[in-house]
Legacy VTK file of the C-alpha trace (Angstrom):
# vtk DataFile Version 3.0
C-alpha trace
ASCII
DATASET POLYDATA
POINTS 235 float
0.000 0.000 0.000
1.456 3.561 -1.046
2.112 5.718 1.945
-0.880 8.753 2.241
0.326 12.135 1.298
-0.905 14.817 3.446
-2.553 18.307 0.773
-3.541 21.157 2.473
-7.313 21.294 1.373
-6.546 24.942 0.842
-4.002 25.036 -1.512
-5.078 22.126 -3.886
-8.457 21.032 -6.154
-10.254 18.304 -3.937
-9.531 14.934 -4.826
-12.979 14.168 -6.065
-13.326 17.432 -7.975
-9.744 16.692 -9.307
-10.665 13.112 -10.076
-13.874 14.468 -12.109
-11.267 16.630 -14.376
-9.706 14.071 -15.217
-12.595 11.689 -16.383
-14.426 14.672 -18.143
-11.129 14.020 -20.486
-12.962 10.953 -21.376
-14.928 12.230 -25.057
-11.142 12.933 -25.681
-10.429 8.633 -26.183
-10.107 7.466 -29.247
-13.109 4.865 -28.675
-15.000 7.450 -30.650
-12.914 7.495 -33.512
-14.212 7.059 -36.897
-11.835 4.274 -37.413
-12.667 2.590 -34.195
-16.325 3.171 -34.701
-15.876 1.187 -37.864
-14.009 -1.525 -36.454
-16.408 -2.077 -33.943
-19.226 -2.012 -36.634
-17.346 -4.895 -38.683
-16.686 -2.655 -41.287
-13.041 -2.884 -42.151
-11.245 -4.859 -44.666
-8.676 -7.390 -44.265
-6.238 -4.986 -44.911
-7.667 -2.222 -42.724
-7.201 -4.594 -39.788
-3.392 -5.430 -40.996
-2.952 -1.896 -40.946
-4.048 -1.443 -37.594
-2.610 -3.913 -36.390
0.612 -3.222 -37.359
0.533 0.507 -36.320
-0.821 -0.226 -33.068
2.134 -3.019 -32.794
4.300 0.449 -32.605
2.761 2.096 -29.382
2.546 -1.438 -27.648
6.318 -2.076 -27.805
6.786 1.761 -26.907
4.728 0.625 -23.223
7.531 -0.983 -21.383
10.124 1.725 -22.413
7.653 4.511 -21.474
7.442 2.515 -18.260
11.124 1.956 -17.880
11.283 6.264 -18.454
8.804 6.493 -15.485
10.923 4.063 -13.092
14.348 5.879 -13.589
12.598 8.761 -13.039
10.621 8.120 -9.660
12.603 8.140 -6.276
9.565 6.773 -4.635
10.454 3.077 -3.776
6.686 2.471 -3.226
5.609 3.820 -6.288
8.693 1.733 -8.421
7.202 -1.620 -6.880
3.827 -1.324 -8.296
4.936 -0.033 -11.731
7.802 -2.334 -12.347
5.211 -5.092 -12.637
3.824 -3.309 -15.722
6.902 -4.028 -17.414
6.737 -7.523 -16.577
3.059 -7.582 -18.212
3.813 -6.585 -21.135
7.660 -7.785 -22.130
7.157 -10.911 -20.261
9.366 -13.237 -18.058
10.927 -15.405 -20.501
10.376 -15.796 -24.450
6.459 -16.339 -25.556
5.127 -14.277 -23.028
3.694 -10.962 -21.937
0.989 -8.468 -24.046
3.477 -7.892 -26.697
3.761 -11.458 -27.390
-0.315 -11.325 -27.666
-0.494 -9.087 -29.544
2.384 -10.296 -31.905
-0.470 -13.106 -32.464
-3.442 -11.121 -32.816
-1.030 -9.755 -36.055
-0.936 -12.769 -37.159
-4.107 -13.784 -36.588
-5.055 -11.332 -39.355
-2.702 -12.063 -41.460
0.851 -10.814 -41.063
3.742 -12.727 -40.547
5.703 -11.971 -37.614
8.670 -10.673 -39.925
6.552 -7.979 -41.356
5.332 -6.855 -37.905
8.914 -6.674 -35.989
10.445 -5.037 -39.446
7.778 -2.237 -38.535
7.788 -1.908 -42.450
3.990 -1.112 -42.034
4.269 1.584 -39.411
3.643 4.905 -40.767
5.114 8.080 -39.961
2.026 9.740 -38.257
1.924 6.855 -35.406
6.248 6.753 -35.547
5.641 10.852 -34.935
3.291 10.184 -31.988
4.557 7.195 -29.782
7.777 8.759 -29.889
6.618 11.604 -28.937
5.133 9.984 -25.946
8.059 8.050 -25.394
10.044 11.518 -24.916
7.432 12.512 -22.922
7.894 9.807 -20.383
11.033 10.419 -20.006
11.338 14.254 -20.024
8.615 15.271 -17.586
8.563 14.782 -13.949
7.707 11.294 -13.314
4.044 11.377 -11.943
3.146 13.472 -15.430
3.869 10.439 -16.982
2.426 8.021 -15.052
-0.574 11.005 -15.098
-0.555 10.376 -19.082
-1.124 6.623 -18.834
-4.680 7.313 -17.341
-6.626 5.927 -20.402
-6.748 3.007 -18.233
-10.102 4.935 -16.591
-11.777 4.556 -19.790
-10.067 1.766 -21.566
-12.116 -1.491 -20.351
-15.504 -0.910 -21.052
-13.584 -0.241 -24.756
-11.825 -3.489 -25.047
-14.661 -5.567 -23.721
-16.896 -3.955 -26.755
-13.805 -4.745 -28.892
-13.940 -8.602 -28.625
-17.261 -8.761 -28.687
-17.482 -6.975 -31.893
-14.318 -8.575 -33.117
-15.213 -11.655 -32.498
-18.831 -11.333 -33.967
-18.101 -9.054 -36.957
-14.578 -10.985 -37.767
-15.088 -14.913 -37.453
-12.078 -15.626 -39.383
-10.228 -14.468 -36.567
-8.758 -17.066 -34.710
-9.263 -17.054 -30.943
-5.773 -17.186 -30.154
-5.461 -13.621 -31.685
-8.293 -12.197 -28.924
-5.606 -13.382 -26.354
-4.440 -9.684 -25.907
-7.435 -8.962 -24.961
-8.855 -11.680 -22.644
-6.015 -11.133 -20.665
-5.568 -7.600 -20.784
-9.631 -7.283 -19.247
-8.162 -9.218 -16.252
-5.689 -6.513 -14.958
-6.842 -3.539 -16.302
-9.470 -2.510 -14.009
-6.701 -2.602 -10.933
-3.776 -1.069 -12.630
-6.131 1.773 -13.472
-7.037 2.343 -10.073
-3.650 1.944 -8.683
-2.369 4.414 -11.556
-5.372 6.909 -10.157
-4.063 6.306 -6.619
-0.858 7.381 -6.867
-1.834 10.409 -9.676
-4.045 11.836 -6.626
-1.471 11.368 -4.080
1.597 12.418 -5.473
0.378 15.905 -7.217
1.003 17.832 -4.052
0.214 21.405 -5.838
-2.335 22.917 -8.018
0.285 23.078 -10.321
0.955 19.469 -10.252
-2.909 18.792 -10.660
-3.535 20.949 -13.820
-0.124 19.304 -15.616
-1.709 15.553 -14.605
-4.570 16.884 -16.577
-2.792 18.288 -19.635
-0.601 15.174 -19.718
-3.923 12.427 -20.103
-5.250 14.625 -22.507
-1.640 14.982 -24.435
-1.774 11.319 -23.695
-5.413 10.851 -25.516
-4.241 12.999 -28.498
-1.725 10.520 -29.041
-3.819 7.790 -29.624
-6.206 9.504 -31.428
-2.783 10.807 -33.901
-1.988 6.882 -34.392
-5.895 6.659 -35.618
-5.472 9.392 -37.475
-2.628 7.873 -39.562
-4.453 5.067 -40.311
-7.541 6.045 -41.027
-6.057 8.316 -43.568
-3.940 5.459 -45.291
-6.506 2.747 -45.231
LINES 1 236
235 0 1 2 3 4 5 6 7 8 9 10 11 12 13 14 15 16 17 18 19 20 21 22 23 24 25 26 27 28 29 30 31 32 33 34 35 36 37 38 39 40 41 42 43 44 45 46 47 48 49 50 51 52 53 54 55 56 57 58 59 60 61 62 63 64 65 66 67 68 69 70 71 72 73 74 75 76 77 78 79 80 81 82 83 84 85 86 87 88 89 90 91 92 93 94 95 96 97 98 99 100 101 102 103 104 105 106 107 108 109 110 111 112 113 114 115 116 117 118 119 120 121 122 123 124 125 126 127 128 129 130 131 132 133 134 135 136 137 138 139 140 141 142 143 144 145 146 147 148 149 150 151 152 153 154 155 156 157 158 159 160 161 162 163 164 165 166 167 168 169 170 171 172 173 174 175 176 177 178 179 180 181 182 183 184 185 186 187 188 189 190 191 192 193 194 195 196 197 198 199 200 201 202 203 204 205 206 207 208 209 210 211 212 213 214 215 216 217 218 219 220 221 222 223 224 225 226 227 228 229 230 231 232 233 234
Protein backbone atom coordinates (compact mmCIF):
# COMPACT_ATOMS: atom_id res chain seq x y z
CA UNK A 1 0.00 0.00 0.00
CA UNK A 2 1.46 3.56 -1.05
CA UNK A 3 2.11 5.72 1.94
CA UNK A 4 -0.88 8.75 2.24
CA UNK A 5 0.33 12.14 1.30
CA UNK A 6 -0.91 14.82 3.45
CA UNK A 7 -2.55 18.31 0.77
CA UNK A 8 -3.54 21.16 2.47
CA UNK A 9 -7.31 21.29 1.37
CA UNK A 10 -6.55 24.94 0.84
CA UNK A 11 -4.00 25.04 -1.51
CA UNK A 12 -5.08 22.13 -3.89
CA UNK A 13 -8.46 21.03 -6.15
CA UNK A 14 -10.25 18.30 -3.94
CA UNK A 15 -9.53 14.93 -4.83
CA UNK A 16 -12.98 14.17 -6.06
CA UNK A 17 -13.33 17.43 -7.98
CA UNK A 18 -9.74 16.69 -9.31
CA UNK A 19 -10.67 13.11 -10.08
CA UNK A 20 -13.87 14.47 -12.11
CA UNK A 21 -11.27 16.63 -14.38
CA UNK A 22 -9.71 14.07 -15.22
CA UNK A 23 -12.59 11.69 -16.38
CA UNK A 24 -14.43 14.67 -18.14
CA UNK A 25 -11.13 14.02 -20.49
CA UNK A 26 -12.96 10.95 -21.38
CA UNK A 27 -14.93 12.23 -25.06
CA UNK A 28 -11.14 12.93 -25.68
CA UNK A 29 -10.43 8.63 -26.18
CA UNK A 30 -10.11 7.47 -29.25
CA UNK A 31 -13.11 4.86 -28.68
CA UNK A 32 -15.00 7.45 -30.65
CA UNK A 33 -12.91 7.50 -33.51
CA UNK A 34 -14.21 7.06 -36.90
CA UNK A 35 -11.83 4.27 -37.41
CA UNK A 36 -12.67 2.59 -34.19
CA UNK A 37 -16.33 3.17 -34.70
CA UNK A 38 -15.88 1.19 -37.86
CA UNK A 39 -14.01 -1.53 -36.45
CA UNK A 40 -16.41 -2.08 -33.94
CA UNK A 41 -19.23 -2.01 -36.63
CA UNK A 42 -17.35 -4.90 -38.68
CA UNK A 43 -16.69 -2.65 -41.29
CA UNK A 44 -13.04 -2.88 -42.15
CA UNK A 45 -11.24 -4.86 -44.67
CA UNK A 46 -8.68 -7.39 -44.27
CA UNK A 47 -6.24 -4.99 -44.91
CA UNK A 48 -7.67 -2.22 -42.72
CA UNK A 49 -7.20 -4.59 -39.79
CA UNK A 50 -3.39 -5.43 -41.00
CA UNK A 51 -2.95 -1.90 -40.95
CA UNK A 52 -4.05 -1.44 -37.59
CA UNK A 53 -2.61 -3.91 -36.39
CA UNK A 54 0.61 -3.22 -37.36
CA UNK A 55 0.53 0.51 -36.32
CA UNK A 56 -0.82 -0.23 -33.07
CA UNK A 57 2.13 -3.02 -32.79
CA UNK A 58 4.30 0.45 -32.61
CA UNK A 59 2.76 2.10 -29.38
CA UNK A 60 2.55 -1.44 -27.65
CA UNK A 61 6.32 -2.08 -27.80
CA UNK A 62 6.79 1.76 -26.91
CA UNK A 63 4.73 0.62 -23.22
CA UNK A 64 7.53 -0.98 -21.38
CA UNK A 65 10.12 1.73 -22.41
CA UNK A 66 7.65 4.51 -21.47
CA UNK A 67 7.44 2.52 -18.26
CA UNK A 68 11.12 1.96 -17.88
CA UNK A 69 11.28 6.26 -18.45
CA UNK A 70 8.80 6.49 -15.49
CA UNK A 71 10.92 4.06 -13.09
CA UNK A 72 14.35 5.88 -13.59
CA UNK A 73 12.60 8.76 -13.04
CA UNK A 74 10.62 8.12 -9.66
CA UNK A 75 12.60 8.14 -6.28
CA UNK A 76 9.56 6.77 -4.64
CA UNK A 77 10.45 3.08 -3.78
CA UNK A 78 6.69 2.47 -3.23
CA UNK A 79 5.61 3.82 -6.29
CA UNK A 80 8.69 1.73 -8.42
CA UNK A 81 7.20 -1.62 -6.88
CA UNK A 82 3.83 -1.32 -8.30
CA UNK A 83 4.94 -0.03 -11.73
CA UNK A 84 7.80 -2.33 -12.35
CA UNK A 85 5.21 -5.09 -12.64
CA UNK A 86 3.82 -3.31 -15.72
CA UNK A 87 6.90 -4.03 -17.41
CA UNK A 88 6.74 -7.52 -16.58
CA UNK A 89 3.06 -7.58 -18.21
CA UNK A 90 3.81 -6.59 -21.13
CA UNK A 91 7.66 -7.79 -22.13
CA UNK A 92 7.16 -10.91 -20.26
CA UNK A 93 9.37 -13.24 -18.06
CA UNK A 94 10.93 -15.41 -20.50
CA UNK A 95 10.38 -15.80 -24.45
CA UNK A 96 6.46 -16.34 -25.56
CA UNK A 97 5.13 -14.28 -23.03
CA UNK A 98 3.69 -10.96 -21.94
CA UNK A 99 0.99 -8.47 -24.05
CA UNK A 100 3.48 -7.89 -26.70
CA UNK A 101 3.76 -11.46 -27.39
CA UNK A 102 -0.32 -11.33 -27.67
CA UNK A 103 -0.49 -9.09 -29.54
CA UNK A 104 2.38 -10.30 -31.90
CA UNK A 105 -0.47 -13.11 -32.46
CA UNK A 106 -3.44 -11.12 -32.82
CA UNK A 107 -1.03 -9.75 -36.06
CA UNK A 108 -0.94 -12.77 -37.16
CA UNK A 109 -4.11 -13.78 -36.59
CA UNK A 110 -5.05 -11.33 -39.35
CA UNK A 111 -2.70 -12.06 -41.46
CA UNK A 112 0.85 -10.81 -41.06
CA UNK A 113 3.74 -12.73 -40.55
CA UNK A 114 5.70 -11.97 -37.61
CA UNK A 115 8.67 -10.67 -39.92
CA UNK A 116 6.55 -7.98 -41.36
CA UNK A 117 5.33 -6.86 -37.91
CA UNK A 118 8.91 -6.67 -35.99
CA UNK A 119 10.45 -5.04 -39.45
CA UNK A 120 7.78 -2.24 -38.53
CA UNK A 121 7.79 -1.91 -42.45
CA UNK A 122 3.99 -1.11 -42.03
CA UNK A 123 4.27 1.58 -39.41
CA UNK A 124 3.64 4.91 -40.77
CA UNK A 125 5.11 8.08 -39.96
CA UNK A 126 2.03 9.74 -38.26
CA UNK A 127 1.92 6.86 -35.41
CA UNK A 128 6.25 6.75 -35.55
CA UNK A 129 5.64 10.85 -34.93
CA UNK A 130 3.29 10.18 -31.99
CA UNK A 131 4.56 7.20 -29.78
CA UNK A 132 7.78 8.76 -29.89
CA UNK A 133 6.62 11.60 -28.94
CA UNK A 134 5.13 9.98 -25.95
CA UNK A 135 8.06 8.05 -25.39
CA UNK A 136 10.04 11.52 -24.92
CA UNK A 137 7.43 12.51 -22.92
CA UNK A 138 7.89 9.81 -20.38
CA UNK A 139 11.03 10.42 -20.01
CA UNK A 140 11.34 14.25 -20.02
CA UNK A 141 8.61 15.27 -17.59
CA UNK A 142 8.56 14.78 -13.95
CA UNK A 143 7.71 11.29 -13.31
CA UNK A 144 4.04 11.38 -11.94
CA UNK A 145 3.15 13.47 -15.43
CA UNK A 146 3.87 10.44 -16.98
CA UNK A 147 2.43 8.02 -15.05
CA UNK A 148 -0.57 11.01 -15.10
CA UNK A 149 -0.55 10.38 -19.08
CA UNK A 150 -1.12 6.62 -18.83
CA UNK A 151 -4.68 7.31 -17.34
CA UNK A 152 -6.63 5.93 -20.40
CA UNK A 153 -6.75 3.01 -18.23
CA UNK A 154 -10.10 4.93 -16.59
CA UNK A 155 -11.78 4.56 -19.79
CA UNK A 156 -10.07 1.77 -21.57
CA UNK A 157 -12.12 -1.49 -20.35
CA UNK A 158 -15.50 -0.91 -21.05
CA UNK A 159 -13.58 -0.24 -24.76
CA UNK A 160 -11.83 -3.49 -25.05
CA UNK A 161 -14.66 -5.57 -23.72
CA UNK A 162 -16.90 -3.96 -26.75
CA UNK A 163 -13.81 -4.75 -28.89
CA UNK A 164 -13.94 -8.60 -28.63
CA UNK A 165 -17.26 -8.76 -28.69
CA UNK A 166 -17.48 -6.98 -31.89
CA UNK A 167 -14.32 -8.58 -33.12
CA UNK A 168 -15.21 -11.66 -32.50
CA UNK A 169 -18.83 -11.33 -33.97
CA UNK A 170 -18.10 -9.05 -36.96
CA UNK A 171 -14.58 -10.99 -37.77
CA UNK A 172 -15.09 -14.91 -37.45
CA UNK A 173 -12.08 -15.63 -39.38
CA UNK A 174 -10.23 -14.47 -36.57
CA UNK A 175 -8.76 -17.07 -34.71
CA UNK A 176 -9.26 -17.05 -30.94
CA UNK A 177 -5.77 -17.19 -30.15
CA UNK A 178 -5.46 -13.62 -31.68
CA UNK A 179 -8.29 -12.20 -28.92
CA UNK A 180 -5.61 -13.38 -26.35
CA UNK A 181 -4.44 -9.68 -25.91
CA UNK A 182 -7.44 -8.96 -24.96
CA UNK A 183 -8.86 -11.68 -22.64
CA UNK A 184 -6.01 -11.13 -20.67
CA UNK A 185 -5.57 -7.60 -20.78
CA UNK A 186 -9.63 -7.28 -19.25
CA UNK A 187 -8.16 -9.22 -16.25
CA UNK A 188 -5.69 -6.51 -14.96
CA UNK A 189 -6.84 -3.54 -16.30
CA UNK A 190 -9.47 -2.51 -14.01
CA UNK A 191 -6.70 -2.60 -10.93
CA UNK A 192 -3.78 -1.07 -12.63
CA UNK A 193 -6.13 1.77 -13.47
CA UNK A 194 -7.04 2.34 -10.07
CA UNK A 195 -3.65 1.94 -8.68
CA UNK A 196 -2.37 4.41 -11.56
CA UNK A 197 -5.37 6.91 -10.16
CA UNK A 198 -4.06 6.31 -6.62
CA UNK A 199 -0.86 7.38 -6.87
CA UNK A 200 -1.83 10.41 -9.68
CA UNK A 201 -4.05 11.84 -6.63
CA UNK A 202 -1.47 11.37 -4.08
CA UNK A 203 1.60 12.42 -5.47
CA UNK A 204 0.38 15.90 -7.22
CA UNK A 205 1.00 17.83 -4.05
CA UNK A 206 0.21 21.41 -5.84
CA UNK A 207 -2.34 22.92 -8.02
CA UNK A 208 0.28 23.08 -10.32
CA UNK A 209 0.95 19.47 -10.25
CA UNK A 210 -2.91 18.79 -10.66
CA UNK A 211 -3.53 20.95 -13.82
CA UNK A 212 -0.12 19.30 -15.62
CA UNK A 213 -1.71 15.55 -14.61
CA UNK A 214 -4.57 16.88 -16.58
CA UNK A 215 -2.79 18.29 -19.64
CA UNK A 216 -0.60 15.17 -19.72
CA UNK A 217 -3.92 12.43 -20.10
CA UNK A 218 -5.25 14.62 -22.51
CA UNK A 219 -1.64 14.98 -24.43
CA UNK A 220 -1.77 11.32 -23.69
CA UNK A 221 -5.41 10.85 -25.52
CA UNK A 222 -4.24 13.00 -28.50
CA UNK A 223 -1.73 10.52 -29.04
CA UNK A 224 -3.82 7.79 -29.62
CA UNK A 225 -6.21 9.50 -31.43
CA UNK A 226 -2.78 10.81 -33.90
CA UNK A 227 -1.99 6.88 -34.39
CA UNK A 228 -5.89 6.66 -35.62
CA UNK A 229 -5.47 9.39 -37.48
CA UNK A 230 -2.63 7.87 -39.56
CA UNK A 231 -4.45 5.07 -40.31
CA UNK A 232 -7.54 6.04 -41.03
CA UNK A 233 -6.06 8.32 -43.57
CA UNK A 234 -3.94 5.46 -45.29
CA UNK A 235 -6.51 2.75 -45.23
Amino acid sequence: MLTPVELDPDEFLDPDEFVARLRALSPRYWDRHPFHLRLHEGRLTKHELQLWAANRWYYQRAIPQKDAAILANCPDVEVRRVWRERIVWHDGSAPGEGGAENWLRLAEAVGLTREEVLDERHVLPGTRFAVDAYVTFARTRPWVEAVASGLTEMFSRGLMARRLVDMREHYPWIAEEGFTYFTTRLQVIADEGKSTLDIVVRNCRTREQQEAAVAALAFKCDVLRAVLDAVDYYS
